[in-house]
C-alpha positions in Angstrom: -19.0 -22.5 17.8 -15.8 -20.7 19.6 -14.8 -22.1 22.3 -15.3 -20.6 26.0 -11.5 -21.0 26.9 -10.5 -18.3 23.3 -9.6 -14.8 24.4 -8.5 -11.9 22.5 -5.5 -9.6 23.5 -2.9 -6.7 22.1 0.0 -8.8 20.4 3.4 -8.4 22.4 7.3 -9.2 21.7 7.3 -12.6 23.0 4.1 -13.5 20.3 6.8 -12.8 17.0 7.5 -16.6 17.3 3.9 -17.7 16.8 2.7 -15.0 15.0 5.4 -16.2 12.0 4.5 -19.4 12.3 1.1 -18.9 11.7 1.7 -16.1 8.8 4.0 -18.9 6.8 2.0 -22.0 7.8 -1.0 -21.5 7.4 -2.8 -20.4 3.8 -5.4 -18.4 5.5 -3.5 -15.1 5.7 -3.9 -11.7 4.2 -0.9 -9.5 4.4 -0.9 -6.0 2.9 1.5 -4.6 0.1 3.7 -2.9 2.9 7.3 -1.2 3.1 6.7 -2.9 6.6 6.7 -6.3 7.5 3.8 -7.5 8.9 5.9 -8.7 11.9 7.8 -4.9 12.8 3.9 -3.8 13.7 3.7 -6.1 16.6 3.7 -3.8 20.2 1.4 -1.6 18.0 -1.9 -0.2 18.9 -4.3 -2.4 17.1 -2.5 -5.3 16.7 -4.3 -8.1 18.2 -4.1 -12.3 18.9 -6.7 -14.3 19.4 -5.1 -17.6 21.8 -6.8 -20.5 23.4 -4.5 -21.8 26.4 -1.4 -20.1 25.1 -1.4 -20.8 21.6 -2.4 -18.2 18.8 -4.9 -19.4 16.5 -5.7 -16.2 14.6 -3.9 -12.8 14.0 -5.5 -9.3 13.2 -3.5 -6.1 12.7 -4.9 -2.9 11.6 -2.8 0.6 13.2 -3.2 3.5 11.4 -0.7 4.7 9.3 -1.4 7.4 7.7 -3.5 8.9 10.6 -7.2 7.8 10.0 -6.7 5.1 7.7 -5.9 1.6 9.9 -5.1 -0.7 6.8 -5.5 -4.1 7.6 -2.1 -5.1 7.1 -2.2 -8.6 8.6 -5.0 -11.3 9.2 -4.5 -14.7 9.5 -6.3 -18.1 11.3 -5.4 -21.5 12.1 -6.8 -24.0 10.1 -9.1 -25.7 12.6 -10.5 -22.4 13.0 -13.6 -21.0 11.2 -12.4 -17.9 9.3 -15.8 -16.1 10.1 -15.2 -17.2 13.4 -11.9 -15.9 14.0 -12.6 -12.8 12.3 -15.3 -11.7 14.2 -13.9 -12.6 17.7 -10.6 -10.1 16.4 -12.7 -7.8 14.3 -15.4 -6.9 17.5 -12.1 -6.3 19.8 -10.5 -4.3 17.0 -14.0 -2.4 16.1 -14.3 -1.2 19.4 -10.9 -0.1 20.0 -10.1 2.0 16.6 -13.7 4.4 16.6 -14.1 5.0 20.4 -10.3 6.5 20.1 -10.9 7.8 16.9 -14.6 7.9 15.7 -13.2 9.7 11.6 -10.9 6.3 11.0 -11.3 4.0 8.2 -10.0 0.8 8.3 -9.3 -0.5 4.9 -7.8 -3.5 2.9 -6.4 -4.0 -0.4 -8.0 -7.7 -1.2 -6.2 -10.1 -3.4 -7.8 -13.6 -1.9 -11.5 -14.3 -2.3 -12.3 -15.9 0.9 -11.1 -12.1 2.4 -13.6 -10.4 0.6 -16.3 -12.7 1.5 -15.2 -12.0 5.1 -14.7 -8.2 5.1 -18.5 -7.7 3.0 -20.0 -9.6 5.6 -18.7 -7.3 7.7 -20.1 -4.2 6.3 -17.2 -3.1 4.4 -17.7 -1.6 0.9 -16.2 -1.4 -2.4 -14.5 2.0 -2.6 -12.2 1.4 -5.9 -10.1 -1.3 -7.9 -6.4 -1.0 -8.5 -5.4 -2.0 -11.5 -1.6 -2.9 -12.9 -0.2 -1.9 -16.1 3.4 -2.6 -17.5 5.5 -1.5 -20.5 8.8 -3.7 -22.3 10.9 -1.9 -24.6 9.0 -2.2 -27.8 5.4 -0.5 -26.6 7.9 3.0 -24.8 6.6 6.6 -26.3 9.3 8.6 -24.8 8.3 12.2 -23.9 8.4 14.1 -27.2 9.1 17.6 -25.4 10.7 18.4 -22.5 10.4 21.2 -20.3 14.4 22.7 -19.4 13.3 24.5 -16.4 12.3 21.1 -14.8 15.7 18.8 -13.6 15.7 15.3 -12.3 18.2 14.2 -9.7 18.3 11.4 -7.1 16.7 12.1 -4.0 18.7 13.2 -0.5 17.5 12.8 3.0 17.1 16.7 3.0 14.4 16.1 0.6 12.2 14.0 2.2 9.8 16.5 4.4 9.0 18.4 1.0 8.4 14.9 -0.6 6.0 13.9 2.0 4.1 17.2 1.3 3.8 16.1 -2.5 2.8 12.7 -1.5 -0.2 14.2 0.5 -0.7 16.9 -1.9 -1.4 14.5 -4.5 -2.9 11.1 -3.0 -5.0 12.9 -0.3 -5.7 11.8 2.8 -7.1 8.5 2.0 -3.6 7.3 -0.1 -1.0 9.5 1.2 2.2 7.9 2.7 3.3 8.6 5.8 6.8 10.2 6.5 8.0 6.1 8.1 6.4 4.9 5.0 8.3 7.1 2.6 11.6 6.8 4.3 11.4 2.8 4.2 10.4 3.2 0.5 13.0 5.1 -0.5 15.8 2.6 1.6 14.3 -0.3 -0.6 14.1 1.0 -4.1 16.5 0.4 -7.0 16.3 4.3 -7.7 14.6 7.4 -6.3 14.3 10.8 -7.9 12.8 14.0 -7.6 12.0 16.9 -10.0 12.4 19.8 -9.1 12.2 23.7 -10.7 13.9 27.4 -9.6 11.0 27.4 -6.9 12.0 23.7 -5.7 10.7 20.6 -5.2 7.9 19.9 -7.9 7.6 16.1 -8.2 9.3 12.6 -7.3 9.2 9.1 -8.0 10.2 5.7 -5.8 10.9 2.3 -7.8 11.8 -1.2 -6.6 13.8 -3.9 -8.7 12.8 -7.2 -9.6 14.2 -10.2 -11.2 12.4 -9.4 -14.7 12.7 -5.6 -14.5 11.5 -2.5 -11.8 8.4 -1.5 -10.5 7.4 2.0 -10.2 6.2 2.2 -7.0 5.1 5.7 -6.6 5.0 9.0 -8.8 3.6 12.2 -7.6 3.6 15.5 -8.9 2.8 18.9 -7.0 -0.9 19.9 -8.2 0.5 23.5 -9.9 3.5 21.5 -11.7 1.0 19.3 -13.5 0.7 19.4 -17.4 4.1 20.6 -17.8 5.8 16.5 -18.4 6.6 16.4 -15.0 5.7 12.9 -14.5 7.1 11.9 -18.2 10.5 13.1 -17.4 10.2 10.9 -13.8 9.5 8.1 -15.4 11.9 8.7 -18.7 14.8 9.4 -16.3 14.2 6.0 -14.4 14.2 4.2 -17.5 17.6 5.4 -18.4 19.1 5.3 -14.9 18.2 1.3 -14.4 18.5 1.2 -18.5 15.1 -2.1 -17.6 14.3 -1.7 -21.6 14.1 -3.1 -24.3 15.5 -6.4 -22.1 13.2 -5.8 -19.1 9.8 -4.9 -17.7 8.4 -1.9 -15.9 5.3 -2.4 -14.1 3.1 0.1 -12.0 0.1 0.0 -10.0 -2.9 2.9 -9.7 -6.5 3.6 -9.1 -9.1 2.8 -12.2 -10.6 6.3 -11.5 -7.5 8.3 -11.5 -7.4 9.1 -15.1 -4.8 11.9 -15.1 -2.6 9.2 -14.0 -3.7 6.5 -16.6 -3.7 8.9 -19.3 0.2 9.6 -18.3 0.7 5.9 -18.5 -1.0 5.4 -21.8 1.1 8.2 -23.2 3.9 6.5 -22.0 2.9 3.3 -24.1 2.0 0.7 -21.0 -1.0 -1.0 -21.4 -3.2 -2.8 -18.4 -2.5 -6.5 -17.6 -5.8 -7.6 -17.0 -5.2 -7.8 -13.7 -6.7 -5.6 -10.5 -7.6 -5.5 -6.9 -10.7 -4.4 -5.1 -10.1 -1.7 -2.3 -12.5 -2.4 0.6 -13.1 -0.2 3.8 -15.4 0.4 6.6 -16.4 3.7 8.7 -18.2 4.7 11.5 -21.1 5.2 8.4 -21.0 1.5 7.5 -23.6 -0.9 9.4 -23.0 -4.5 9.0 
């Protein structure tokens, strides 16, 4: 039963203390897969604490970025606290707040703990897809048999980064698209970024991260009229030579089970799935718990 002395309230500056200590304490926390710490989004809308005499027992942070989509980038609850418990005392507060200011919002989350989904299906949120991970070492590469010379790879400039956000929304749709804050923090943290680009411009790009056993590829995208031409091969051939991560290392990437165009571009490319995925849950004004 929560007690009568718990209230719920908008996260501020002088909560970044508690707030971290309750992220790296405590075991009950979901954090999303971010180019933003979970701590920058506090001072947010939709970034709430729920406190009992001062002291935070539970987190919940879901603004939207991209516009309609609030992931929920941070939940987390004291120990002594029920999760269900703290989860609905943020989630009403939080419910409330997102669709009376904008009723065509989704609040999503990308679930990789069990007790999370429990909570979140519960709630009324549904399954919407799974994201599965593949990866490739140096043995399993099919490098692109034919390349097209009109299309050039080069690293990418600031001056390219309104025309990549285009692609990114082009090609993810509203529901995956980056935003431009997103994109620019991607691009500051990866080990290499390129774009491809034709006589007529901009046609494609790619942002990858390092690790200690190799790179990620973090995103590829390709402009909707430049697919079929090996676009996306030569993105993903050109990183491979630029941070030279086979035969030695690893390259790993992430995407949706029912984006085939993108798995079959993967397969080409000799990776092969890990076994491993994560259910994509979200919740809108449709969904009833």
């Amino acid at each position: 039963m929560i007690s009568l002395n718990l209230q719920v309230r908008r996260a501020v500056a002088q909560d970044h203390r508690q707030i971290s200590n309750l992220i790296y304490q405590e075991s009950n926390t979901h954090r999303h897969l971010d180019w933003r710490p979970a701590l920058e989004w506090i001072g947010v809308d939709n970034f709430w604490v729920l406190e009992e005499n001062g002291f935070i027992l539970a987190t919940l942070a879901c603004p939207e970025d991209p516009r309609d989509v609030a992931w929920i980038r941070l939940f987390s609850h004291h120990s002594h606290l029920s999760g269900p418990d703290a989860w609905s005392a943020l989630w009403n507060i939080a419910h409330t707040q997102i669709f009376s200011t904008n009723p065509q919002a989704r609040v999503a989350a990308i679930v990789m703990k069990q007790w999370f989904y429990s909570t979140l299906v519960h709630t009324g949120f549904r399954l919407r897809q799974n994201i599965v991970l593949l990866d490739l070492f140096g043995t399993q590469y099919n490098p692109p048999k034919h390349t097209d010379h009109t299309v050039r790879i080069r690293p990418m400039q600031d001056a390219d980064m309104p025309m990549v956000e285009q692609i990114d929304r082009e090609a993810f749709g509203a529901f995956w698209h980056n935003s431009m804050d997103a994109l620019q923090r991607a691009r500051f943290q990866s080990v290499y970024s390129s774009v491809a680009e034709d006589d007529r411009g901009l046609i494609g790009y790619q942002i990858s991260t390092g690790n200690p056993i190799g790179a990620h590829l973090a995103r590829l995208a390709v402009r909707i009229e430049a697919q079929g031409r090996g676009v996306g091969s030569a993105l993903v051939h050109d990183l491979i030579q630029h941070t030279q991560v086979l035969p030695s290392g690893r390259l790993s990437v992430n995407t949706q089970d029912d984006n085939h165009a993108s798995l079959a571009l993967y397969k080409k490319l000799g990776f092969n799935r890990t076994g491993e995925f994560y259910p994509v849950y979200e919740y809108f004004m449709d969904h009833q718990a």
